[in-house]
C-alpha positions in Angstrom: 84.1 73.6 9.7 82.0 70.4 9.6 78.9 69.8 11.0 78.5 67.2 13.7 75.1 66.5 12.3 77.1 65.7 8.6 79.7 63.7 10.3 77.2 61.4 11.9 75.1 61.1 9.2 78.1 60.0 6.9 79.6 57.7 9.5 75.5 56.3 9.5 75.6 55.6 6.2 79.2 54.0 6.3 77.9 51.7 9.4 74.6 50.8 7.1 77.9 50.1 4.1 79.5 47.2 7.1 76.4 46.2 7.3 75.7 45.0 4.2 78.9 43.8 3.1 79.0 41.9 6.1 75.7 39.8 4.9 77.4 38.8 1.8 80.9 38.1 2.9 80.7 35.9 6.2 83.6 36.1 8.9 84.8 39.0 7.5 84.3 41.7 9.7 87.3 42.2 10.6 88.2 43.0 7.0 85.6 45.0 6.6 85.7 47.3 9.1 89.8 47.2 8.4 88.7 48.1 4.6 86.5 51.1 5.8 89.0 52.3 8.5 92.2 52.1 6.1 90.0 54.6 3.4 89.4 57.5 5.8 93.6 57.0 7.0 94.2 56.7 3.9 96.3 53.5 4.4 96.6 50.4 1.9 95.4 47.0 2.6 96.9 43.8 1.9 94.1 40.5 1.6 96.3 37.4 1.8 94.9 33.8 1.2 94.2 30.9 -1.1 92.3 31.4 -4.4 88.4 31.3 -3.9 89.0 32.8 -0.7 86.7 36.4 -2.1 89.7 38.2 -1.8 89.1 40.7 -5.2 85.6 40.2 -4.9 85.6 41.9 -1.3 88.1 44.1 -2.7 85.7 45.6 -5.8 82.8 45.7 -3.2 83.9 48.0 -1.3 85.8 50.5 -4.0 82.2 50.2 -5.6 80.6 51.5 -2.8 82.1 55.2 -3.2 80.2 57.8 -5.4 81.8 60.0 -7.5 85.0 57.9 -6.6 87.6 56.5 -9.6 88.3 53.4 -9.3 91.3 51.4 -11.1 91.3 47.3 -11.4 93.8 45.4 -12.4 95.3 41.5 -12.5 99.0 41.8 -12.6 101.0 39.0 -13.9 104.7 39.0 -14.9 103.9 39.9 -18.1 102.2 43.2 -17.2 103.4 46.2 -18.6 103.9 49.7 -17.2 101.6 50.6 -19.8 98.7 48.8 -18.7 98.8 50.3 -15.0 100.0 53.9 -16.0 98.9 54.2 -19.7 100.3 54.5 -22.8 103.3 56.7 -24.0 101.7 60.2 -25.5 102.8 60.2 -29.1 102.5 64.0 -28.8 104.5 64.5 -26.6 107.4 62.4 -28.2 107.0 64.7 -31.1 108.0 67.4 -28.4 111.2 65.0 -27.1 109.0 64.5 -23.8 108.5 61.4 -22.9 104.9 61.5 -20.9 102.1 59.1 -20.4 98.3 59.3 -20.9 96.8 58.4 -18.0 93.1 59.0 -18.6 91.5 56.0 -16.6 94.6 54.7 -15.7 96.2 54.3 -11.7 97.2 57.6 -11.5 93.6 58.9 -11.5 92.3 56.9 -9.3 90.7 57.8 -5.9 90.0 54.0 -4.9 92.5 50.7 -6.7 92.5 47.4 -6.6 95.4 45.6 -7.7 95.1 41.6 -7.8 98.3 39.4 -8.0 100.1 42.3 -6.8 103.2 40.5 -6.1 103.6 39.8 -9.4 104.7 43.6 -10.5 107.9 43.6 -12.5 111.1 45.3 -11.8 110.0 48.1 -14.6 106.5 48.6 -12.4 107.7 48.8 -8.8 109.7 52.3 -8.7 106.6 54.1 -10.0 104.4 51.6 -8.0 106.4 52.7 -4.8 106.4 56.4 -5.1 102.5 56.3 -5.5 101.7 54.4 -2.6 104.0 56.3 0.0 104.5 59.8 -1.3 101.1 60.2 -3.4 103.3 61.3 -6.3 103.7 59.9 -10.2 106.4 60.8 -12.4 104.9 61.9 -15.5 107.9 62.9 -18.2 109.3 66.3 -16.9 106.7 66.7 -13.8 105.9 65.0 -10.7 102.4 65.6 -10.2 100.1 64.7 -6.8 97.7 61.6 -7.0 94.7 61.5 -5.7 94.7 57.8 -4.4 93.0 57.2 -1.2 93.8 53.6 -0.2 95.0 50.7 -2.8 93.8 47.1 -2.0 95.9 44.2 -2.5 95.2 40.5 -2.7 97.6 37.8 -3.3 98.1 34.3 -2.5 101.6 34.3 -1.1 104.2 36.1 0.8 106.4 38.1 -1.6 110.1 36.3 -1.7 112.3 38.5 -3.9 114.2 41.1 -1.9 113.0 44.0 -4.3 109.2 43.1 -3.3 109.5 43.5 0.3 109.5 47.3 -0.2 105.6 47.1 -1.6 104.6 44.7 1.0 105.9 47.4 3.8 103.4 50.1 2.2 100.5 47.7 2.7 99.7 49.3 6.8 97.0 46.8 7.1 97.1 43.1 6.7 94.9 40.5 6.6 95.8 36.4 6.3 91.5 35.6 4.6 91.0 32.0 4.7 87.5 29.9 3.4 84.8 30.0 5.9 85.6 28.0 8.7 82.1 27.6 11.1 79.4 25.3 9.4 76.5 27.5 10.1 78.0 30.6 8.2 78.6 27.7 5.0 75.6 27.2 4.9 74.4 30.7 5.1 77.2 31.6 2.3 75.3 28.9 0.3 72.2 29.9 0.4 72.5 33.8 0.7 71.9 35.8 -2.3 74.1 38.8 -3.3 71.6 41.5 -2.4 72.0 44.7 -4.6 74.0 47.5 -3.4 71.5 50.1 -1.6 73.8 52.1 0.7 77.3 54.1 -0.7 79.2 57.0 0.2 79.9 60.0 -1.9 83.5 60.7 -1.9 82.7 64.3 -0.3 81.4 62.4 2.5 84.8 60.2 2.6 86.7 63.4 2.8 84.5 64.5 5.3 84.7 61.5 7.7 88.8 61.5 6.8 88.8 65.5 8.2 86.8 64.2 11.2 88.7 60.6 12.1 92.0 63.0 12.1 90.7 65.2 15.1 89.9 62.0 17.1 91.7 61.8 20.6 94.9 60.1 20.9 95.2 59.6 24.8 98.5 59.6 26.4 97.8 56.1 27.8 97.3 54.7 24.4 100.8 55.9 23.3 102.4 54.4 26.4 100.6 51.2 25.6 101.9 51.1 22.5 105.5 51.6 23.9 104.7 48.5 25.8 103.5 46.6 22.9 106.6 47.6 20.9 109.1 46.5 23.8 107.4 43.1 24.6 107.4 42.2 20.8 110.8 43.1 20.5 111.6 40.8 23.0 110.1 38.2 21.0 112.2 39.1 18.0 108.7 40.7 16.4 109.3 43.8 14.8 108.1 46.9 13.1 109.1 49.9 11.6 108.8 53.2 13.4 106.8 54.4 10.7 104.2 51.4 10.6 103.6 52.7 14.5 103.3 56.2 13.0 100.7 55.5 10.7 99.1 53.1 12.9 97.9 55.9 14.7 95.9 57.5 11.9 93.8 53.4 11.5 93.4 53.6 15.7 91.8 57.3 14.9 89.7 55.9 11.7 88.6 53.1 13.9 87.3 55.3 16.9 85.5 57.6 14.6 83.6 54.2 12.7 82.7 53.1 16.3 81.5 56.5 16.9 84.1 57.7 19.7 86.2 60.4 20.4 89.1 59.2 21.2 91.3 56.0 20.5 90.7 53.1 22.9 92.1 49.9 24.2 89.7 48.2 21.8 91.1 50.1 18.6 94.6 49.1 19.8 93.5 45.3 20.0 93.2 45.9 16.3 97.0 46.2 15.5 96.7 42.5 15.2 96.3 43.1 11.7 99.3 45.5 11.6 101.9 44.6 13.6 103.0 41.1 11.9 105.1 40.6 8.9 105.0 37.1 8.3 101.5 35.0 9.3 103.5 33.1 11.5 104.2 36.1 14.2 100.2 36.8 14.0 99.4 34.8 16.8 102.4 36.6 19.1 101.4 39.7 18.5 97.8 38.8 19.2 98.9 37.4 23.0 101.2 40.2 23.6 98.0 42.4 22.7 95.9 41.1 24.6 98.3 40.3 27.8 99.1 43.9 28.0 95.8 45.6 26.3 93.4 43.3 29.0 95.4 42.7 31.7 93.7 45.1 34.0 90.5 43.3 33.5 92.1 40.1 33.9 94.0 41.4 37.3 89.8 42.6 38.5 88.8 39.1 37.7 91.0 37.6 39.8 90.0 39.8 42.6 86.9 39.3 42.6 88.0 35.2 42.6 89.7 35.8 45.5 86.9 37.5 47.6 84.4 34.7 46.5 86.7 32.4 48.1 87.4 34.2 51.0 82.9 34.9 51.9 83.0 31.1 51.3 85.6 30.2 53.5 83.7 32.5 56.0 80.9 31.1 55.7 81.7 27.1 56.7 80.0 26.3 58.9 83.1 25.5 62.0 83.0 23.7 65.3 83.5 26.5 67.8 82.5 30.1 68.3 86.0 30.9 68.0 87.2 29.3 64.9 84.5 30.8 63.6 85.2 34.2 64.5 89.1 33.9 63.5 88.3 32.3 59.9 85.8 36.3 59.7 88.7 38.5 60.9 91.0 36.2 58.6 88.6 37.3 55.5 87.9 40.1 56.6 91.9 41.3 56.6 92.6 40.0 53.2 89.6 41.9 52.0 90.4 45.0 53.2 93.7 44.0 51.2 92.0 43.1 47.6 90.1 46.3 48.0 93.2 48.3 48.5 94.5 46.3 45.2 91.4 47.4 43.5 91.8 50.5 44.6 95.5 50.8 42.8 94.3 48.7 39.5 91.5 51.3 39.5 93.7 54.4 39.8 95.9 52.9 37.2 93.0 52.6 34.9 91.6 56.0 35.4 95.2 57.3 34.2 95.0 55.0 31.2 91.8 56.4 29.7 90.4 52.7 30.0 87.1 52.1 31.2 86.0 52.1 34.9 83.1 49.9 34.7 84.9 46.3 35.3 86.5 47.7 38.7 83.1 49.7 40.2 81.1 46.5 39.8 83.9 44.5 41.6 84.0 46.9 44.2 80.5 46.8 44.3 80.6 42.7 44.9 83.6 42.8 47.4 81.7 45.2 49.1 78.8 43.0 49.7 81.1 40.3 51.0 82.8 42.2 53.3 79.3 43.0 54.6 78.0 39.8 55.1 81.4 39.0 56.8 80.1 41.2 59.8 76.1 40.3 59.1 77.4 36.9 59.9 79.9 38.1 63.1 
């Protein structure tokens, strides 16, 4: 069994990996941590955006940051060949009527890819292409034989449109639309920042260590309802996505915990399905409001609580012509209190069953509490 003391000091140096990735490629931290999440779930990642957008340079960085990790590069175009991904036809084995590849330093060996253009695989790439990203398998002349790819990155400028391609887009879990840097501050700090050299990495026994550890994270029952929610209101708004894409969402929400150094999956993690949920860009800002609608609505519900009760201490608190109006306008607040609080008390019971965090509701209680007792301070 693994240490806890090798777990953190892995998921340490993986933090210090954000870190610095995160000084060269500005608003990006969503990929980033998308990147390093998607390697211990083994999940694939799609970067989509214009040219000169540092899609494949973000891409390499991070496959480069794994020790003892092969790696596999490769601009596809429509002229590539099956050869050039999966290697050459062993001559060997044709003298034994087997038809087998060499794939010394080829896709099939590699721990960590990166395949640029990757739209633009032929017909004759994407069967073999297909099998290796879902099923971890390669057929190699008579065999079928295990890969041991970890996560593939992807880059392209566009949306695949041929029917055949929509197959490899749907193995690509996580997707990202990457655009050029939109704030002017963090121009001109892309301007003037040097790429500092790489001092932090992780050994890929330390990957397979934090992979082992993200997969015994805590999958709360309330998260799974939530995402029953988030599947029904999308739905509704003609958004949808496989069963399987929920599946494996599960093992990025557990990846993401562990990087963020929880035990168990959040309402935070599940904000990030943002990047998972969509198929085409132009659904990313639905599922982003359906998200947050149902992910932060009970903080949104407290807010408004506590709204209400500011309203009703000042209301309490004008200053009225009579003893008596005065008097009614307390028990008036004073009622409707005693009513928010009872409100509070259900949005807090509801959180406590959904594993979300109490905080936000104690310190309203805590206010509306001090209302209430200034309503009788001032009786």
């Amino acid at each position: 069994m693994t240490s806890a003391a090798a777990v953190d000091s892995a998921r340490e140096r993986l933090a210090r990996i954000a870190d610095e990735l995160g000084q060269v490629f500005v608003e990006r931290a969503d990929v980033i941590e998308g990147a390093l999440a998607a390697l211990l779930a083994g999940q694939h990642v799609l970067l989509l955006g214009p040219p000169g957008t540092a899609k494949s340079m973000l891409a390499d960085e991070v496959c480069r940051r794994i020790e003892g990790a092969r790696s596999f590069h490769w601009l596809l175009t429509k002229f590539t060949t099956p050869e050039e991904l999966f290697g050459a036809v062993s001559l060997k084995a044709l003298e034994l009527d087997e038809y087998r590849r060499v794939t010394t330093n080829k896709l099939p060996e590699a721990h960590v890819a990166f395949l640029d253009e990757v739209f633009k695989a032929s017909s004759s790439i994407l069967n073999a292409l297909l099998l290796l990203l879902n099923e971890r398998r390669f057929d190699n002349g008579r065999e079928r034989v295990q890969v041991p790819l970890l996560t593939l990155f992807g880059a392209a400028n566009e949306l695949p449109e041929d029917d055949e391609l929509q197959a490899v887009y749907d193995r690509f879990l996580v997707r990202f639309v990457v655009g050029y840097v939109v704030e002017d501050f963090r121009f001109l700090r892309m301007l003037r920042a040097d790429s500092p050299p790489p001092t932090a990495a992780l050994s890929i026994e330390e990957l397979t260590t934090l992979a082992a550890a993200a997969r015994e994270v805590e999958v709360p029952d309330a998260v799974l309802r939530s995402l029953l929610e988030i599947r029904r209101s999308l739905a509704e708004r003609e958004v949808v996505a496989s069963d399987r894409r929920y599946r494996q969402s599960l093992s990025l929400l557990k990846a993401l915990a562990l990087l963020r150094g929880r035990a168990r999956v959040g309402d935070d993690e599940v904000m990030f399905l943002e990047h998972v949920l969509w198929r085409d860009p132009a659904e990313r800002a639905t599922v982003r409001e359906v998200l947050g609608r149902l992910v932060h609505g009970y903080e949104e519900a407290v807010q408004e609580l506590i709204y209400q009760g500011r309203e009703l201490g000042e209301y309490a608190a004008r200053v009225w012509d009579t003893a008596e109006q005065r008097a009614r306008a307390r028990i008036e607040a004073e009622t409707k209190l005693r009513h928010i609080l009872t409100r509070l008390d259900d949005l807090e019971r509801e959180a406590r069953q959904a594993g979300r965090p109490l905080a936000r509701a104690e310190g309203a209680r805590r206010e509306l509490e001090a209302i209430r007792a200034g309503l009788g301070a001032r009786g």
